[in-house]
Structures are given as structure tokens and as C-alpha cells.
C-alpha positions in Angstrom: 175.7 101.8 93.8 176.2 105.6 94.5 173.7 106.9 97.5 173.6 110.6 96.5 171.7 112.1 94.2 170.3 115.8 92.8 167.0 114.2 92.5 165.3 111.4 94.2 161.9 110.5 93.1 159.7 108.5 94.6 157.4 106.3 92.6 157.8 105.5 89.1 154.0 105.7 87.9 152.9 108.1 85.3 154.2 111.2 87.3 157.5 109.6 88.2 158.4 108.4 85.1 157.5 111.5 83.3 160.3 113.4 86.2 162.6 110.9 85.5 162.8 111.4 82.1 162.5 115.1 81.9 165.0 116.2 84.8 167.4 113.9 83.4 167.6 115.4 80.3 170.5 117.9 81.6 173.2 115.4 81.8 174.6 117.7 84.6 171.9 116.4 87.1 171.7 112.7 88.5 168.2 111.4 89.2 167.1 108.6 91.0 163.9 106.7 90.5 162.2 104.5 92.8 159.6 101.8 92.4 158.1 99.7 95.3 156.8 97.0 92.4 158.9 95.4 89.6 159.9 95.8 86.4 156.6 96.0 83.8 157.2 93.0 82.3 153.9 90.7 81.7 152.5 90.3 78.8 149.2 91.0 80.1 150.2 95.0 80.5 150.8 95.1 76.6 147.5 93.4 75.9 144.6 96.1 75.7 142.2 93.3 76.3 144.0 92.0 79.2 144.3 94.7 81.9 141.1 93.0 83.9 143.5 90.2 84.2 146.1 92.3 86.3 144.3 92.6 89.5 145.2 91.3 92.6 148.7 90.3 90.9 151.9 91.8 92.1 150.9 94.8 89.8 148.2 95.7 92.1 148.7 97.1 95.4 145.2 95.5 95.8 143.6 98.7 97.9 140.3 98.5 99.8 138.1 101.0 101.1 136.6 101.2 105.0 133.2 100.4 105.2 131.5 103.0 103.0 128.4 104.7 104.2 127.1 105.8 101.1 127.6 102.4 99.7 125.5 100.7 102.1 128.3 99.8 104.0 130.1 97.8 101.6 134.0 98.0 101.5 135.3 98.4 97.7 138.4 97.4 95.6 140.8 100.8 95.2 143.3 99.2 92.3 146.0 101.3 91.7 149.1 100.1 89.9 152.8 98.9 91.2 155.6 98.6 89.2 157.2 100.9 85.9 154.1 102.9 84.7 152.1 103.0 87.4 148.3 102.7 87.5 149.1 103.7 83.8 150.2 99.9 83.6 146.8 98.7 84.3 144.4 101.2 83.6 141.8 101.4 81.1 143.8 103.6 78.8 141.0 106.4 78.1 143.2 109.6 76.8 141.1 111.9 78.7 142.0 115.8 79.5 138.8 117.1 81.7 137.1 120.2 81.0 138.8 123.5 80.6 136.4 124.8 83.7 138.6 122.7 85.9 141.8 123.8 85.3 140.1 127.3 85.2 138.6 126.8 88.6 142.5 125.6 90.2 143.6 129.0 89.7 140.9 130.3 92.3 141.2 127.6 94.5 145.1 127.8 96.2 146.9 127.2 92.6 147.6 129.9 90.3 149.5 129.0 87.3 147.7 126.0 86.6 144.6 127.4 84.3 143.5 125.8 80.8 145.9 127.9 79.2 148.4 127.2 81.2 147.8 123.3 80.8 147.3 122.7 77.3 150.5 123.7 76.5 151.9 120.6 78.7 148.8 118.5 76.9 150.1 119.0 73.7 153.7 118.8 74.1 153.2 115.2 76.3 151.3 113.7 73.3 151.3 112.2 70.1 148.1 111.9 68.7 147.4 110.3 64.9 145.1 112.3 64.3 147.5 115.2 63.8 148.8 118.6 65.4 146.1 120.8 65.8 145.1 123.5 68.5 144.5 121.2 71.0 146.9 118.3 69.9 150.0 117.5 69.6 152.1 114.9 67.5 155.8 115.0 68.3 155.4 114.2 72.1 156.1 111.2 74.0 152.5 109.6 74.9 150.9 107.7 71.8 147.5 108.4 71.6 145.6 106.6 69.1 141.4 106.3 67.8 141.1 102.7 68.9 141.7 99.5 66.5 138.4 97.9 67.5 134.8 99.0 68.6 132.3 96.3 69.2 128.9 96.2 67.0 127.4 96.7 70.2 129.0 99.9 71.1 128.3 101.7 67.7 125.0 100.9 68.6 125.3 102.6 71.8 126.4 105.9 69.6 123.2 105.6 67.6 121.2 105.1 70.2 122.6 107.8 72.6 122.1 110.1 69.2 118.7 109.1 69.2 118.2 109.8 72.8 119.3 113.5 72.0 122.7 113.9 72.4 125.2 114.8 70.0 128.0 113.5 68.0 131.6 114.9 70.0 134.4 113.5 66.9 137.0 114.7 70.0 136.4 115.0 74.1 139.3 116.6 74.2 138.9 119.6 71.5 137.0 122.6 71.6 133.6 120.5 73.8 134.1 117.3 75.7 129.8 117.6 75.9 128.2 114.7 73.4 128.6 111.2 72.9 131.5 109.5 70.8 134.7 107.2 70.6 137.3 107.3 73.2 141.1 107.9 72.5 143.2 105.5 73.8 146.8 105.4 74.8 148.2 102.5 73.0 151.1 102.2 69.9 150.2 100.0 67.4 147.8 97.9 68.8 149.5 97.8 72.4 148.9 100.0 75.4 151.5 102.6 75.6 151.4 103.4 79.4 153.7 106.3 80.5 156.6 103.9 81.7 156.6 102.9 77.7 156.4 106.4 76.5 159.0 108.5 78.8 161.0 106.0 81.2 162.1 103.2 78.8 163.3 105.1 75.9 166.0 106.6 78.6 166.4 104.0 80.2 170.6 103.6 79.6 170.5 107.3 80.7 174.1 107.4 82.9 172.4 109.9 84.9 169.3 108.2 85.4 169.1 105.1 88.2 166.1 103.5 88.2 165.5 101.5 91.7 162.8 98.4 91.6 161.7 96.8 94.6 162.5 99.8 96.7 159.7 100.7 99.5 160.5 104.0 100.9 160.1 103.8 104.5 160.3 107.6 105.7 161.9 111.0 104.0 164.7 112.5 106.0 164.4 115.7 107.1 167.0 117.6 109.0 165.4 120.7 110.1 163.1 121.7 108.4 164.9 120.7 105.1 164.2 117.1 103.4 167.3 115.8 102.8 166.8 112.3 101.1 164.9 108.8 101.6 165.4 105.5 103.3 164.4 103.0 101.4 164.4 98.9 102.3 165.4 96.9 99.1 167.1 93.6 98.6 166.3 93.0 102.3 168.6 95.9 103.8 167.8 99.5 104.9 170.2 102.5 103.2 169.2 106.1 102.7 169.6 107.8 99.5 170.5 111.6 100.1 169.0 114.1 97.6 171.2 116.8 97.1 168.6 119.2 95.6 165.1 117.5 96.1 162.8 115.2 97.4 159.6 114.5 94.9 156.8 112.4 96.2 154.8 110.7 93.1 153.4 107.9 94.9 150.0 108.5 93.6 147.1 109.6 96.0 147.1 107.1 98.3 150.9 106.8 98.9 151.9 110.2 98.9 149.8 111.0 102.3 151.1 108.1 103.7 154.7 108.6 102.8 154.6 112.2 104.3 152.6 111.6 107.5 155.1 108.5 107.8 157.6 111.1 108.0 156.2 113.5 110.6 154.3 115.9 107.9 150.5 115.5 108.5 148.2 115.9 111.2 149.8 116.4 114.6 146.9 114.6 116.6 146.4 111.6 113.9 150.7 111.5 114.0 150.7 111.4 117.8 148.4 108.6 117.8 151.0 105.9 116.1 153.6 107.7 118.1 154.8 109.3 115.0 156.4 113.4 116.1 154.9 116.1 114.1 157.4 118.3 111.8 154.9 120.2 110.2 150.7 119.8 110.8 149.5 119.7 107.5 145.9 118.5 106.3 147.6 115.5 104.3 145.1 112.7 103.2 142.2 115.2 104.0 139.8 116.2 101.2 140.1 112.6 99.0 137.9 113.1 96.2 136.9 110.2 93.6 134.5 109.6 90.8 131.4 107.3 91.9 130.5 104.4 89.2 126.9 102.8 89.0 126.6 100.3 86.3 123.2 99.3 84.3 123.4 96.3 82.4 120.5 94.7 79.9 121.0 90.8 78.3 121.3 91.2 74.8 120.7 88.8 72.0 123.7 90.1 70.0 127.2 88.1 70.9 128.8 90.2 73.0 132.4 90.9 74.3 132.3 88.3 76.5 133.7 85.9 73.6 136.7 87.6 73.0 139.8 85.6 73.4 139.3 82.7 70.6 142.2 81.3 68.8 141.4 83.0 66.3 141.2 86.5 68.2 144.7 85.8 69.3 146.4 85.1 66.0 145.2 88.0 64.7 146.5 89.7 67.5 149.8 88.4 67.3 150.1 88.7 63.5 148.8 92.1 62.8 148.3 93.7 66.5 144.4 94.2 65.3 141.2 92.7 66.5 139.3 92.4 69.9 142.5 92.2 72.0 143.1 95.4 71.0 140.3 96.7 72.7 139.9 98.7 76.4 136.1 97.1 75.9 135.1 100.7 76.8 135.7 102.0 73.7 132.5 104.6 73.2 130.9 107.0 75.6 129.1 110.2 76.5 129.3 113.6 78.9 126.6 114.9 79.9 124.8 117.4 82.3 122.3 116.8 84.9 122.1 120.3 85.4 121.5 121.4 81.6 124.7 123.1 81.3 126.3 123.4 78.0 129.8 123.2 78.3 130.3 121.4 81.9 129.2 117.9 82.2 128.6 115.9 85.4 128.2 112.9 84.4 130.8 110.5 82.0 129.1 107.4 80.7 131.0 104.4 79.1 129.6 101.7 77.3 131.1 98.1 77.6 129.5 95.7 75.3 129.5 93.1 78.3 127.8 92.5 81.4 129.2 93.9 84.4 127.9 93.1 87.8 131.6 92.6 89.5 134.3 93.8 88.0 136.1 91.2 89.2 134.4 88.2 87.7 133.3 87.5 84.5 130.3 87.6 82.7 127.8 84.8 82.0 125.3 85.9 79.2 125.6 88.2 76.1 124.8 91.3 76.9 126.2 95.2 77.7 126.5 97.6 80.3 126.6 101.6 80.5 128.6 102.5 83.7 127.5 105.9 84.7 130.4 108.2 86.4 130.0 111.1 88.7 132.1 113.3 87.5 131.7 116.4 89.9 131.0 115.7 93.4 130.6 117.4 96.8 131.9 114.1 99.0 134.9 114.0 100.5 136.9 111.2 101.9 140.5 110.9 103.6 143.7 108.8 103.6 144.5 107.9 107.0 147.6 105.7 108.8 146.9 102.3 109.8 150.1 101.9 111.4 153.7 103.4 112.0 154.9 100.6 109.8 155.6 101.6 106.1 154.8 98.1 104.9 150.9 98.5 106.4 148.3 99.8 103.9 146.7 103.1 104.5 143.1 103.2 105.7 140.9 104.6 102.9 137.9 106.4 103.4 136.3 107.6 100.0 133.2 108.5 101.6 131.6 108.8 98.0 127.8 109.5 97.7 127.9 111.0 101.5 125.7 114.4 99.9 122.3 114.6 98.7 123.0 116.9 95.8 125.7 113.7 94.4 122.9 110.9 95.1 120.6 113.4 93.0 123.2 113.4 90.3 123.7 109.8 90.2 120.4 109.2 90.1 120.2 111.3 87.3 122.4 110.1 85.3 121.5 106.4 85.8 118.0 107.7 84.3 119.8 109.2 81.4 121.6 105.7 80.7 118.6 103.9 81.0 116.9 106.8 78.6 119.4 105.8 76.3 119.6 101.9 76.5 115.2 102.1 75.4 116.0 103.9 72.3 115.1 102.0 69.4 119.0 100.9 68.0 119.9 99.3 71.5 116.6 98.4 72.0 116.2 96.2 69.4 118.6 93.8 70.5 117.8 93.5 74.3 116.5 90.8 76.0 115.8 91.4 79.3 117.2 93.6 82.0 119.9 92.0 83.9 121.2 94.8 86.5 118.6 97.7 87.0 116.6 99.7 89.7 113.4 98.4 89.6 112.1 101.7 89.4 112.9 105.6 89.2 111.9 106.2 92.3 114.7 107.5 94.6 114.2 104.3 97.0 114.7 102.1 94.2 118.0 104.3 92.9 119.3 104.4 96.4 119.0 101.0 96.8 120.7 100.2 93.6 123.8 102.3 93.7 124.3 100.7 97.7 124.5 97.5 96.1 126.7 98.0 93.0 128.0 101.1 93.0 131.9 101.4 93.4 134.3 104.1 92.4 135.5 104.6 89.4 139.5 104.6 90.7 140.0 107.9 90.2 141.7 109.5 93.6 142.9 113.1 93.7 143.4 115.8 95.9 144.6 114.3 99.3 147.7 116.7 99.4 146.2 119.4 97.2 147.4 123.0 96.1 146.8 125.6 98.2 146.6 123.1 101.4 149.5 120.9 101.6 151.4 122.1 98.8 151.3 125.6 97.1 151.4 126.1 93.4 154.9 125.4 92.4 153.7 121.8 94.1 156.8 122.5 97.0 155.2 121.2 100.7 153.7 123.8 102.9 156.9 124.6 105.8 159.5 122.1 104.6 162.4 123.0 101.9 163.2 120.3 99.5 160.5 118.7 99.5 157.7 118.5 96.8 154.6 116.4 95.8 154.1 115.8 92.4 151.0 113.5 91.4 146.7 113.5 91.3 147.1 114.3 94.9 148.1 117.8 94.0 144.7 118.7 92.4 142.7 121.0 94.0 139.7 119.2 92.9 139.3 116.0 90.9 138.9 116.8 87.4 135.8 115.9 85.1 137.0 112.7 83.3 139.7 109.8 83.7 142.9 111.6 85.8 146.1 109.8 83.6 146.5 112.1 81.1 146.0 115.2 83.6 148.5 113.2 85.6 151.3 113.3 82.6 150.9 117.1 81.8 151.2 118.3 85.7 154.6 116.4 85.8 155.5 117.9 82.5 154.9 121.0 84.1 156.2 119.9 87.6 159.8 119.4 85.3 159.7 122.7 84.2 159.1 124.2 87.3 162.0 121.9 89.8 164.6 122.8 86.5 163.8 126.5 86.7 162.5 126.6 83.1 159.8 128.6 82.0 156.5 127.3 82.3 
């Protein structure tokens, strides 16, 4: 196999593969994928129904936090996705673009260039939405995006009842409001989850120009000078180095970037020194982590619930026609919403799974459903840190979520608008009992409830952001060649689910590194 290459990019989740297929469009330039995990081949990725059943497999890297102290100490899962596709492999598959304040607020914070305007032309052109081109849509690009196939009884319920409750109908999140309650959009072809790997990498795949690398862990970029000059990787059992003739582009996600770069000797000097690691550049990388907080309420319900999905016959339908429960993400309706009575910027996303969630890790024992209440906008702020020299090692990960008193007051509130919701009459009339509630509104009995069940919501972002560690044409602060190109580069986490956002910064990224106009 050849060992140079215009382009070497490292990880092939939603960002990579969106590079990949992009930059080798010129069949001038040669590009050069890399992917710790394998190939995305279980059947349990194409199966909407099914994603719960990838974690802790070898399409996990199976992340934990440190102790967190705004979680009463508990450590939590941090899932993230390894092999083709990415976290988009195992994710939820919400289509969900933030809020237009966001991208707004980028281009005052370290990244100009990167406004609304700027953003939703890379929204539209990445997807390809059923419902039609419109202003905000698009229907020629590569993402499927799709109103989903099935929505439990219970969650139409949670529509009415959220209606009653006050809030209104939203028909699309991602149009001209995302405020309102309403049906998510989903990223899924027919019935099947269309994760980015599906939409960009594979149709490409025989690409002459493109080499895709599985099973590669990249153990340090080279950097002669201050120029980055390619990778080593271990695969197969052997070190080589793959030289990059033009660039270097990090998308390893927000945990792997950090660790990739202050692997290499771009971080912080002191933390670098520690593991014996010299600094290149001192950089604040894996400072400022940032991630959406979830606190679940759940009620037992006497209407069957999700938690029978899976019959016999569930599955033939699903295999003849590609419809039914399996074609679910379970979370198939929910709401934005303000604690702070703004119109236009919510902080607070609610989903509403027509099953009981305690774990997210074990399965449910009674009928009933849950609303999981996300902080959407928060002043905490974690850090990525090294937990050894050794590539192999996992980072340490500090979210550090729920660490301000103006978030706690925002969760709180929006646990009280959940449970506000879950008393109106239409979900009312079907619960039982309560099954995972604070046992009052007072702020003890909130605190105590989101320290024992609260995790995040697996969003990461920011932990090499614009303006700090890269600057706005996502090229690292002091090195040449070199550039970072994944959730990490947000200035701040956006308001909603990060995959979609993820898939238009690379299409903009690809713009940018083939000096086409953005």
C-alpha cells in the first residue's frame, strides 16, 4: 500500500466521512481515511430499534466520566461510536440543526464565517429531506432525512398532552422556530438508519483516490518544525507513518481529537510535561468541554408500551416492508422550550420515550414512559485530559455538568415543565403511578434527583474550539498543515442533538481545505 498522501484524515465518523468523500471528488488529490474501529457491518446499526443494543460492543469506545461533582459523584457512560460512521453509527438518529442564535453567536465568539447564514447553505446542500426543497431544506444531498415510519400511541399522547400543557404545535424544528412540541426527523432511508458512513463514504467507496484504512489507531501526528507532516498509525500489528503531502485533518470526535493533539506535543505545556510528553505549541486543548445534561421522569402507564417491541411479528414486518416498531429511534416526539420565557431560544429539549428509563443500559420492567429533559444551554464546563503517554489509554473525562447554579436552576425547571406536562389530562389518563420522580418541587428534592439519575445526554463539543485552539478556517493555532475538523471545533455547544451540525461544518470544512468558495 502507497504511504503518501494529499490528505490524511483521521477518523472516519460523521466529519471524516463527509472529508473523505468531498476532497476526493477532484480525482487529482489522493485521500486517506483512517478508522480505529471496523468496518460498519452489524446488523444492529441498520436497525433503528436496535442502536441500544450497540453499547459496550466493539462499536463503542465505551467512554466514562471521572467522578462527577454535580452528579453526586457518580461516574457516567460517554458512548461515542468506533468504526465507518462514527457515533452516527449508533446514535439516536434525531435530524437536528440547533437554533440560528448559535451559529449567530460563533461569529462573535473567535469564528467568523460560521453564522446561520453562512450554515444553512451547508444544511441544505448535506440533506435530502422527503418532505421537499424548501428555504430551509434541501432534497438532492447526500443525508436521508425522513418524518419517522412509526410513533408509539403513547407518544402522540405526549403531543396532545404537551398542547394542553401550553405549548405549541412546531410541524418542523428545523424551519423558521425550533420553539413547540412535535415529531422528530430522523436520518434513516427506507426504514433503515442512514448514518453518514451510509450517506457520503460508501457510495465512493471504489473511489481510486480514496483509501480507506480500518483498524488503524493513530499513535502521534508528525510534525517537523512547526509543519505537520503526516501520521503514524499501528495497524495489522506494525507501526508505519503515512506522510500527508498537503494536510493533516483531525476528526476524531471531541474526545479523540484533544487526545490525538496533546499526544503529539500540541496542548498544555504543564499537563504535556507531566507524561513526559515536549510541548510544540501550548494550546488550551481539551479545555472548555461542554455537553448537554439529561434528567429523566418516568410514570408506569396502563397502556402497553415500547417495551414489547421485538415480537415475531414486529420483525417480519420489518423484514418484509422495512415498517413497524423496529423502525423506530423510540424517541420519536418532543419539545423546546424556555425556562427563561424567551420566544425564539429554547433551553431546554425534551424527548418522550414511550418506555421506562431508569438505566439506559438495562431494560425496562413495566409498561410505562419517560420524558428525558435536556439542558440545552449551559454555563459548566469540563475538560479532556491525558491519562497516559500511551495512545492505546483512554482520556480522562471530566464533564463537570451541573457545576453552576444558574444550570441546576434550569434543570430544575425544566423537570417541572415535564412533569407539568405528564399531569395533563391525555397522558394522565393512562398513568398508573409514578415510577422515577422527585418527591417534590422543592430544590432539595430536584437536587437530589438529578444526582442520582442524571447523565449527559452524549453530546460533547468544544474541547478544541474556534478562536482557541483553532481559528475559523478550523487550521490549529501555530502549526501549518494541520487542522481539526469535528464538534470539537464549536465555540459553544449548540441547542439540540450535534450530528447534523457535525455533517454541515465538514461540508464546509471541504470547501474551505479545497479552496472553494464557501
Amino acid at each position: 500500500m502507497r504511504s503518501s498522501f494529499d490528505y490524511v484524515i483521521v477518523g472516519a465518523g460523521s466529519a471524516g466521512c463527509v472529508l473523505a468523500a468531498r476532497l476526493s471528488e477532484d480525482p487529482n488529490v489522493s485521500v486517506a481515511l483512517l478508522e480505529a474501529g471496523d468496518e460498519d457491518s452489524a446488523p444492529e446499526i441498520r436497525i433503528p430499534a436496535a442502536t441500544l443494543q450497540l453499547a459496550k460492543t466493539k462499536y463503542d469506545w465505551d467512554f466514562y466520566s471521572e467522578s462527577e461533582p454535580g452528579l453526586g459523584g457518580r461516574s457516567v457512560p460517554l458512548a461515542r461510536g468506533k468504526g465507518l460512521g462514527g457515533t452516527s453509527s449508533i446514535n439516536a438518529m434525531v435530524y437536528m440543526r440547533g437554533n440560528p442564535t448559535d451559529f449567530d453567536n460563533w461569529g462573535t465568539d473567535g469564528a467568523p464565517g460560521w453564522s446561520y447564514n453562512d450554515m444553512l447553505r451547508y444544511f441544505i446542500k448535506s440533506e435530502n429531506n422527503e418532505r421537499g426543497a424548501s428555504k430551509y431544506h434541501g432534497s438532492s444531498g447526500p443525508l436521508s432525512v425522513q418524518n419517522a415510519r412509526y410513533v408509539h400511541p403513547l407518544s402522540e399522547r405526549f403531543i396532545e398532552a404537551a398542547k394542553q400543557a401550553g405549548h405549541a404545535y412546531n410541524e418542523d424544528f428545523n424551519g423558521a422556530s425550533q420553539m413547540g412540541v412535535g415529531h422528530f426527523q430522523v436520518t434513516q432511508r427506507d426504514g433503515e438508519r442512514c448514518s453518514v458512513a451510509d450517506a457520503y463514504l460508501h457510495p465512493v467507496r471504489k473511489r481510486p483516490n480514496l483509501h480507506v484504512l480500518t483498524g488503524a489507531l493513530v499513535l502521534r501526528i508528525q510534525i517537523e518544525g512547526r509543519r505537520a507532516t503526516g501520521v503514524t498509525i499501528f495497524r495489522c500489528g506494525n507501526e508505519e507513518t503515512l506522510r500527508a503531502e498537503r494536510e493533516v485533518i483531525l476528526s476524531a470526535g471531541t474526545y479523540g481529537s484533544p487526545q490525538t493533539l496533546m499526544l503529539s506535543g500540541i496542548g498544555p505545556a504543564a499537563q504535556l510535561k507531566a507524561f513526559n510528553i515536549a510541548p510544540i505549541v501550548d494550546l488550551p486543548v481539551g479545555e472548555d468541554l461542554q455537553d448537554h445534561v439529561l434528567a429523566p421522569v418516568g410514570y408506569r402507564s396502563d397502556e402497553r408500551s415500547f417495551m414489547h417491541a421485538g415480537s415475531a411479528e414486529d420483525v417480519a414486518l420489518y423484514m418484509t416492508k422495512k415498517q413497524g416498531p423496529l423502525t423506530s429511534n423510540v424517541i420519536g416526539t418532543g419539545a423546546f422550550l424556555s425556562t427563561k420565557d424567551e420566544r425564539s431560544v429554547p433551553d431546554v429539549e425534551l424527548y418522550m420515550a414511550p418506555v421506562l428509563i431508569s438505566d439506559i443500559n438495562s431494560p425496562p420492567s413495566a409498561d410505562g414512559f419517560s420524558i428525558a429533559v435536556s439542558l440545552i444551554e449551559t454555563s459548566s464546563r469540563g475538560k479532556v485530559m491525558l491519562r497516559s503517554a500511551r495512545p492505546d489509554a483512554k482520556p480522562r473525562l471530566l464533564t463537570n455538568v451541573l457545576t453552576t447554579a444558574d444550570d441546576e436552576r434550569r434543570i430544575f425547571a425544566g423537570i417541572k415543565a415535564a412533569m407539568h406536562i405528564a399531569r395533563q389530562p391525555k397522558l394522565a389518563e393512562v398513568c398508573v403511578s409514578d415510577f422515577l420522580v422527585p418527591k417534590s418541587e422543592s430544590d432539595s428534592d430536584m437536587r437530589d434527583h438529578v444526582r442520582k439519575f442524571a447523565m449527559t445526554d452524549r453530546h460533547p463539543a468544544s474541547t478544541c474550539g474556534m478562536g482557541r485552539v483553532v481559528n475559523s478556517e478550523l487550521k490549529v493555532l501555530g502549526v501549518d498543515g494541520l487542522r481539526v475538523v469535528d464538534a470539537s471545533v464549536m465555540p459553544t455547544v449548540a441547542r439540540g442533538n450535534l450530528n447534523a451540525i457535525v455533517v454541515a461544518i465538514a461540508e464546509k470544512a471541504s470547501d474551505l481545505i479545497a479552496g472553494r468558495r464557501s
